[in-house]
C-alpha positions in Angstrom: 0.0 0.0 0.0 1.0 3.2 -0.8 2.0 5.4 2.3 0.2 8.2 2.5 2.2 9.8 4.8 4.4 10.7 2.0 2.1 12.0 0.3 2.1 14.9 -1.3 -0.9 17.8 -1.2 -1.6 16.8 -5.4 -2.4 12.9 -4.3 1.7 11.8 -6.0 3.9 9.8 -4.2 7.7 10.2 -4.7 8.9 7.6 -2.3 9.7 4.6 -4.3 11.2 1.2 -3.0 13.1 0.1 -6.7 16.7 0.9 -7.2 17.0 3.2 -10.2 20.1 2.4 -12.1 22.2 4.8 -14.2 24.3 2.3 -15.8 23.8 2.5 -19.5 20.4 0.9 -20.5 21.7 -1.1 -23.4 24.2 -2.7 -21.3 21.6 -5.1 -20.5 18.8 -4.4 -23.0 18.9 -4.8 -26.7 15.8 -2.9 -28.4 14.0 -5.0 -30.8 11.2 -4.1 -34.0 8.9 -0.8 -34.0 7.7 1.1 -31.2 5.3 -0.2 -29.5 3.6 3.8 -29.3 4.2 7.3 -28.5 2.4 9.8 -26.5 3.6 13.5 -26.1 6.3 12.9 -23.8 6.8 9.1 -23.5 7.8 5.9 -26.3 7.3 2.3 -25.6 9.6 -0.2 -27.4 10.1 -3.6 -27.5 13.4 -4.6 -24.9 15.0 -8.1 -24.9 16.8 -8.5 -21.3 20.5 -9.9 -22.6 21.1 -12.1 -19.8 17.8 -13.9 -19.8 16.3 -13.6 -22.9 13.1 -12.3 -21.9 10.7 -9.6 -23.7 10.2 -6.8 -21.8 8.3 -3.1 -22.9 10.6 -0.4 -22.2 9.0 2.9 -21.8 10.9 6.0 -22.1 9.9 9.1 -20.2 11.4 12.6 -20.4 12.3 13.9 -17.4 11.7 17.7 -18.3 8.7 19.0 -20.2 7.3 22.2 -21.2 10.9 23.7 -19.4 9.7 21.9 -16.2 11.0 19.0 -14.2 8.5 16.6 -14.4 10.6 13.5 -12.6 8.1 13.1 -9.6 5.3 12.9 -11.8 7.4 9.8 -13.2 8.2 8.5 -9.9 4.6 8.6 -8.1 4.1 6.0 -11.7 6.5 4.1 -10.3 5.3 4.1 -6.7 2.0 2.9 -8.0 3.1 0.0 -10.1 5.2 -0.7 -6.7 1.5 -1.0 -4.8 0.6 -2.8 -7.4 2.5 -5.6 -7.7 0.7 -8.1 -6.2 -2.0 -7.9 -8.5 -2.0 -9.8 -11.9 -4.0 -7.6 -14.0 -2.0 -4.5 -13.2 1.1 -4.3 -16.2 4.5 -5.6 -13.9 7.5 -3.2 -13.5 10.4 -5.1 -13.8 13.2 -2.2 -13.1 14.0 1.2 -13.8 16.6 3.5 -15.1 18.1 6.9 -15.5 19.9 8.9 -18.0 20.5 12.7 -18.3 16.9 13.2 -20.2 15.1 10.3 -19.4 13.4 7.6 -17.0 13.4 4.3 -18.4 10.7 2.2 -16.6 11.2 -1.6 -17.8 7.7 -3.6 -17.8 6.1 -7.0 -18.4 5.3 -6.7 -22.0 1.9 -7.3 -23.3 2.2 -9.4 -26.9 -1.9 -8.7 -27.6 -1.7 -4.8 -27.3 -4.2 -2.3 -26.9 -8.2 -3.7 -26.9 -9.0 -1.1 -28.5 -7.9 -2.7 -31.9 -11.0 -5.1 -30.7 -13.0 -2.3 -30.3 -13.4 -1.0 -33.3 -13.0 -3.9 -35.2 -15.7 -5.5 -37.5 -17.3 -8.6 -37.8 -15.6 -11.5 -36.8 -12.5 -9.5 -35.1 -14.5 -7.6 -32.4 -15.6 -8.5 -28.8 -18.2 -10.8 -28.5 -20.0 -10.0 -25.2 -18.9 -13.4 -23.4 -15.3 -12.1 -24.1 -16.4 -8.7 -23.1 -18.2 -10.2 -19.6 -14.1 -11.8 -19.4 -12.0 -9.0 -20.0 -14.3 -6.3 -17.7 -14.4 -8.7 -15.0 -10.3 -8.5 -15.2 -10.6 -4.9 -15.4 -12.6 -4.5 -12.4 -10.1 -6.8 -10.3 -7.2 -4.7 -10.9 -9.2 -1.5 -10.0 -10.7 -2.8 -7.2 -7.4 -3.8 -5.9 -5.9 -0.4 -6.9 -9.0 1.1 -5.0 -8.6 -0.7 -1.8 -5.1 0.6 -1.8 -6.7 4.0 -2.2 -5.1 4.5 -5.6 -7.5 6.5 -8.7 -6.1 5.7 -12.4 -8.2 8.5 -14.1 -7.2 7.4 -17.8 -8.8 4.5 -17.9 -9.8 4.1 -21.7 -9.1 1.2 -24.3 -5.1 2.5 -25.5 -4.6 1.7 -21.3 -6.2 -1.8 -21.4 -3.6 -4.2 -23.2 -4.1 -8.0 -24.1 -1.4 -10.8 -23.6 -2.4 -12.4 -26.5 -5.3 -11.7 -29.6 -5.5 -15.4 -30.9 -6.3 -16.8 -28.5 -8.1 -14.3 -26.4 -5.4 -13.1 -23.7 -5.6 -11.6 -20.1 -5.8 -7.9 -19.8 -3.4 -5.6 -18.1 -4.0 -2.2 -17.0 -1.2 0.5 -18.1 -0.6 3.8 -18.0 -0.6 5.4 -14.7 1.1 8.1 -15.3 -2.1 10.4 -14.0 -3.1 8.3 -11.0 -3.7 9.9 -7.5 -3.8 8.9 -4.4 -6.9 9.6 -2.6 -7.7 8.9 1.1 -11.0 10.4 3.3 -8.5 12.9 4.9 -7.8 15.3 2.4 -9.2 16.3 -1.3 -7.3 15.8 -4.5 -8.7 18.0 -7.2 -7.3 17.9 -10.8 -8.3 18.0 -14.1 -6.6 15.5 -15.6 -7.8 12.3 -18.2 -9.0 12.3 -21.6 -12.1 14.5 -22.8 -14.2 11.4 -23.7 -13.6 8.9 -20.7 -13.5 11.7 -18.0 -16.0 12.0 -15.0 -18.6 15.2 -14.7 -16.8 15.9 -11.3 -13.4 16.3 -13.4 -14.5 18.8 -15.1 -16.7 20.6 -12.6 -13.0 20.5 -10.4 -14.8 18.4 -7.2 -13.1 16.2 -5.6 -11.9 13.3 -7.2 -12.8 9.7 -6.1 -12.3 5.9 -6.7 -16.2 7.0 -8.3 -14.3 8.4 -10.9 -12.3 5.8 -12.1 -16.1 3.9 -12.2 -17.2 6.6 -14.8 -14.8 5.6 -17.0 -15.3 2.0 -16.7 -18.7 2.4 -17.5 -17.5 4.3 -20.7 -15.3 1.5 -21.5 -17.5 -1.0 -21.3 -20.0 0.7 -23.6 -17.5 1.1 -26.1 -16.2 -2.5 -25.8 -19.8 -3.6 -26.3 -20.9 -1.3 -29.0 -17.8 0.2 -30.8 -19.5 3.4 -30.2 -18.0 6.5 -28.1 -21.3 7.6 -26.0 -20.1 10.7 -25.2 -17.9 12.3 -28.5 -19.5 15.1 -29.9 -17.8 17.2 -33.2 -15.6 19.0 -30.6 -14.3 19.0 -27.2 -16.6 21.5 -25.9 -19.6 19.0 -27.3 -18.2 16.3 -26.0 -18.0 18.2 -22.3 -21.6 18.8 -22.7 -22.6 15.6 -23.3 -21.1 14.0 -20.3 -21.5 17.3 -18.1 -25.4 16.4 -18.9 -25.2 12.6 -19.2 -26.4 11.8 -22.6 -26.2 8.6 -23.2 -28.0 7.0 -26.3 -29.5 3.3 -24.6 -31.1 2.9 -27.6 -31.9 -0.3 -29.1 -30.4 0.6 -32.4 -27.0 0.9 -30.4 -27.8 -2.1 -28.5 -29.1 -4.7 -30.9 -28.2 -8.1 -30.2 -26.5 -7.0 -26.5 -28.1 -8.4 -23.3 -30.8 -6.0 -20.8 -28.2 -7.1 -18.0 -25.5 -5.5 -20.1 -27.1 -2.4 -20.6 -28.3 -2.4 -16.5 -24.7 -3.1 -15.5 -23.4 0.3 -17.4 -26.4 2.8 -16.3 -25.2 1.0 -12.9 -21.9 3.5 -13.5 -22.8 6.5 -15.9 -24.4 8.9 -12.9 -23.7 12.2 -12.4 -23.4 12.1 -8.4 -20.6 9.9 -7.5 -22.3 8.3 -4.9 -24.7 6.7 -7.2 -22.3 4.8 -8.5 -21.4 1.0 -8.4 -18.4 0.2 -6.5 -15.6 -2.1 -8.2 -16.6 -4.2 -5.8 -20.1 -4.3 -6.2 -19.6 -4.7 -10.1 -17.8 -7.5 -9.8 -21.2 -9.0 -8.1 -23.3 -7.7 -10.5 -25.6 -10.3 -12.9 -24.2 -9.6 -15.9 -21.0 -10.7 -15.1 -22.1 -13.3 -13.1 -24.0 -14.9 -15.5 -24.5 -18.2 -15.0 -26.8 -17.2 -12.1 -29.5 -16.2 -14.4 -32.8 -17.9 -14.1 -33.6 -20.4 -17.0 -35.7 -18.5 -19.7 -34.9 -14.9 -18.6 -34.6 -12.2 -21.7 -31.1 -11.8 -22.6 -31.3 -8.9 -25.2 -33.4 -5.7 -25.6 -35.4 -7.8 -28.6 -36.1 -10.6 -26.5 -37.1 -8.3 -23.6 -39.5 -5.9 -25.3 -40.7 -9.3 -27.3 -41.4 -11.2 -23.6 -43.3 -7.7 -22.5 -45.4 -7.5 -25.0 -46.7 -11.3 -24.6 -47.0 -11.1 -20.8 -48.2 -7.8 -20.0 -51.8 -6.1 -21.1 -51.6 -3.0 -22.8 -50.8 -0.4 -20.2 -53.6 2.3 -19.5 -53.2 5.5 -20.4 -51.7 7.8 -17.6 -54.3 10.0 -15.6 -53.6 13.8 -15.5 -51.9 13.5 -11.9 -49.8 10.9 -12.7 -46.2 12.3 -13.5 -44.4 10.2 -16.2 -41.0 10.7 -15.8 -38.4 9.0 -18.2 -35.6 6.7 -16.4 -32.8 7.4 -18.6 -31.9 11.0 -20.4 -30.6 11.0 -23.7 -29.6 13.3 -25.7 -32.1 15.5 -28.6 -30.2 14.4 -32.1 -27.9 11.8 -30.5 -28.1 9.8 -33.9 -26.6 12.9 -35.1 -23.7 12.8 -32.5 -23.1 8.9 -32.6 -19.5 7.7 -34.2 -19.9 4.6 -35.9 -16.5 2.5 -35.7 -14.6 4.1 -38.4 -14.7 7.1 -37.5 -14.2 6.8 -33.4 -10.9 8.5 -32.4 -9.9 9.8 -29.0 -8.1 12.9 -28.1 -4.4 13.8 -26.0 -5.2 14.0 -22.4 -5.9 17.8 -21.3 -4.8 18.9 -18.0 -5.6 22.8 -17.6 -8.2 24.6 -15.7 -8.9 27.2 -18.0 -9.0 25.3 -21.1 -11.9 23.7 -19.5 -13.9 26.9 -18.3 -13.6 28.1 -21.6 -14.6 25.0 -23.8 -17.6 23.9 -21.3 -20.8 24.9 -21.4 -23.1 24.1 -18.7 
């Protein structure tokens, strides 16, 4: 666990238990085929360990951005992946090193890369929801172990989810924690920090931040796993912070043809505005859906067969009297089909991480 007493006032923790060498890097380490990927300020690429053999990623993180020393920012990643250790769904760090420019963190490598190839795949190549059911029940062990060590990931999106293996159908890791907080019921962290699709209400409203946050985001995920839609993307940041700033979320049935009522339940379980509404990693992980084999025999397993079993079952319902309030359970948005990005055309955006940019761009 990390020790919050060593915690800074931003949630980051500098204190970290592996040596950093400063011998030269490919002393040990011979780097092998294309990058892996790139961000702003980081590359991954494929490492072979000289005296074992073994495939490691090597990510390489510049220690100075902007004109601004950003090393702690690299060791609080560190310190997490430390906490995390223990915990087979979380990507293994395997050592570190130092040059003049960079930090070189050395991790298990992931053969299957990111699911988000999966996710906007066609046909025959995407997710089928059993593997879907699979891969989020991973997802939700290794943030409900991160959580009970009081650690927030806040990028969790499909680049940050990588498989071990495509064919067959490889474990998950989680990657990328080079925003993560820690969080604890005796102080606030507030940032605005992740990317503009995947990002909580309360991240851009600057409230506290919470493990609730991190559930946002997996209840983005797992709509996109399931649909190869982005539920949230408008035609521009500011549209996009809308959307999510007001929770429109198309459940329609044209989104979710073929995709299980317990599906759909187990996501509006984590897309609510107030924090507190939503499911808890742990109580996911006990939800139906991905508990399925629990089910009763003959219960409707898809919107069709739901509506279908309704309308065989149930007389026609009277019409309401003028007291009675109808009120409708989920919001969605006027002109979603307008909004919706069909799976060619889904991309995601650089993480933001300003205050102002935000107050200017969203309109609430």
């Amino acid at each position: 666990m990390l020790d919050s007493a060593i915690m800074s006032k931003n949630g980051m923790v500098t204190k970290v238990h592996t040596r950093i060498r400063t011998d030269p890097f490919g002393d040990s380490y011979d780097l092998v085929g294309k990058e892996l990927g790139r961000g702003k300020f980081a590359v991954v690429k494929k490492c072979v360990e000289k005296a074992t053999g073994k495939e490691y990623a090597a990510k390489f993180l510049r220690t100075r951005r902007k004109g601004q020393s950003c090393r702690d920012d690299i060791l609080n990643e560190v310190a997490v992946l430390e906490s995390a250790k223990a915990n087979p769904y979380v990507v293994g760090l395997h050592e570190v090193y130092e040059t003049r420019a960079e930090l070189i963190l050395v991790l298990e490598c992931a053969a299957g890369g990111e699911i988000f190839n999966q996710c906007v795949a066609e046909n025959d190549e995407a997710f089928t929801e059993k593997d879907v059911i699979r891969l989020v029940r991973q997802i939700l062990s290794g943030v409900a172990f991160l959580h009970r060590n009081n650690v927030v990931h806040l990028d969790l999106k499909p680049q940050n989810v990588l498989l071990t293996s495509v064919q067959p159908l490889g474990d998950i890791r989680i990657v990328d924690f080079g925003l993560s907080r820690h969080v604890d019921k005796t102080s606030e962290v507030r940032e605005i920090l992740g990317t503009p699709e995947y990002v909580a209400p309360e991240i851009l409203s600057y409230e506290p931040i919470s493990t609730a946050t991190d559930m946002w985001s997996i209840g983005v995920l797992t709509y996109v796993m399931l649909t190869g839609e982005s539920p949230f993307q408008g035609e521009d940041k500011q549209e996009t912070f809308l959307n999510i700033s007001q929770v429109n979320v198309d459940y329609s049935q044209d989104v979710f043809e073929g995709i299980s009522v317990l599906a759909l339940d187990f996501i509006q379980s984590l897309l609510h505005k107030k924090p507190i509404d939503r499911a808890t990693a742990e109580e996911c992980l006990n939800h139906p859906w991905l508990n399925v084999h629990a089910l009763p025999h003959g219960a409707p397993t898809s919107l069709d067969e739901q509506e279908a079993s309704q309308s065989e079952s149930e007389p026609e319902s009277p019409a309401p009297s003028p007291e009675m309030l109808v009120i409708p359970v989920y919001p969605t948005c006027p002109g979603q089909g307008d909004l919706k990005t069909g799976r060619d055309a889904f991309s995601f955006s650089e993480p933001f991480a300003t205050l102002p940019e935000i107050q200017q761009e969203l309109i609430c």
